[in-house]
Each structure stands twice: as structure tokens, then as C-alpha cells.
C-alpha positions in Angstrom: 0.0 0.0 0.0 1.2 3.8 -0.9 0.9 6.7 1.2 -1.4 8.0 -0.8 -4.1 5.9 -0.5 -3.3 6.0 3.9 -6.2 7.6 5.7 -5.8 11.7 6.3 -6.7 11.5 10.3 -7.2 15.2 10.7 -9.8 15.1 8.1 -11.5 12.2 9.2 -12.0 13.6 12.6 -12.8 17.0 11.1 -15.8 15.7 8.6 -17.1 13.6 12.0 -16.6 16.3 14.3 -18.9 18.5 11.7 -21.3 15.9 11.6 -22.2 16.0 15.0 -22.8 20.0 15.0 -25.9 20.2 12.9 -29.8 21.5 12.6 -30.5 18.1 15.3 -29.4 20.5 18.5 -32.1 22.3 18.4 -33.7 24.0 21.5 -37.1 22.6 23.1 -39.8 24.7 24.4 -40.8 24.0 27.9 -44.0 21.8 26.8 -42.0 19.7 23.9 -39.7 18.8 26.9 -42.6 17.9 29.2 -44.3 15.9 26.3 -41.1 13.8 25.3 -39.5 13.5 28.5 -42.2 13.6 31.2 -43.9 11.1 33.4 -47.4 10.1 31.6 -49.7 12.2 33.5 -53.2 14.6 32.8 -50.4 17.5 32.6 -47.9 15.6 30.1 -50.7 15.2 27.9 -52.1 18.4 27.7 -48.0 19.6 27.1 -48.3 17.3 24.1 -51.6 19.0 22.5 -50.1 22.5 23.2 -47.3 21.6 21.6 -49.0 19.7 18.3 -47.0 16.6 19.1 -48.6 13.0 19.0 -49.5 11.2 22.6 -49.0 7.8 21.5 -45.5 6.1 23.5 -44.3 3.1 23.3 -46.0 0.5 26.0 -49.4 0.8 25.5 -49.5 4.0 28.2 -49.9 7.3 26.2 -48.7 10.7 27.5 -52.2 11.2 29.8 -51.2 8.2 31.4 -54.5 5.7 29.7 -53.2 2.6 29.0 -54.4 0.4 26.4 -55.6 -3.2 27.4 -56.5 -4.2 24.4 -60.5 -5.4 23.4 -61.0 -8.2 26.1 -63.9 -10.9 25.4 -65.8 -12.2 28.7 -65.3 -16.4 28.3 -69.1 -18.2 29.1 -69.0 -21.4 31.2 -69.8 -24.5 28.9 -71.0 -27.5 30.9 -71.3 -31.1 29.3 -73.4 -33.4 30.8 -71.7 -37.2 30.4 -74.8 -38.8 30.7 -73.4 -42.5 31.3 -69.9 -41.8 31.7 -70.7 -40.2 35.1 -68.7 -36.7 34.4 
């Protein structure tokens, strides 16, 4: 292998140290912080609607704290008679 094709470590860092610094730092209002970061709770939710930002998390509990059960189907009792058999 040349030196040519060895890898220029000063630009390397330099292209992934400007990678980091970019438009993704940006500065949260006091309700997007409460919506992404707070407990779920009647206050966290309302955070999330003043600040136009889905409810829905991860875990079936949204940000007003409801959690989602699922539908649930009540099971009716089916009794055999044996007859003969005894059972």
C-alpha cells in the first residue's frame, strides 16, 4: 500500500466532528420537553396537544397516562353433561 491511499486523520475527525454539530441540536420549548421527556400524567398530555406533538408512547401507556388493554372478550361457562360416563 502507498501513502497516498493511507487515511488523512485530521480530516477524518474533522468531517465527524462536523457531523455532530448540525440542525438536530435544536432547542425545546418548555411543553415539547414535558411531552417527550415527562412522566405520563393529565399535565404531560395536555403539554403534548399545546405543543402539536402526538400522545401515543411506546407500551401501550400514552402521555395522559390511559393505558391500552387491548378489546377483552368475557369467556361463558360450557357445561357437558356425560350422561353414562358419570362426568
Amino acid at each position: 500500500p502507498s501513502a497516498a491511499m493511507a487515511l488523512d486523520m485530521d480530516s477524518f475527525i474533522e468531517s465527524e466532528l462536523s457531523k455532530d454539530s448540525g440542525p438536530k441540536n435544536k432547542d425545546l420549548s418548555a411543553d415539547e420537553g414535558m411531552c417527550r421527556f415527562g412522566q405520563p400524567s393529565e399535565a404531560t398530555g395536555q403539554a403534548c396537544v399545546r405543543a402539536n406533538l402526538s400522545t401515543k408512547r411506546q407500551g401501550g401507556v400514552d402521555a395522559f397516562g390511559t393505558i391500552d388493554r387491548g378489546d377483552y372478550v368475557k369467556c361463558k361457562a360450557y357445561y357437558v353433561d356425560g350422561g353414562d360416563n358419570g362426568f
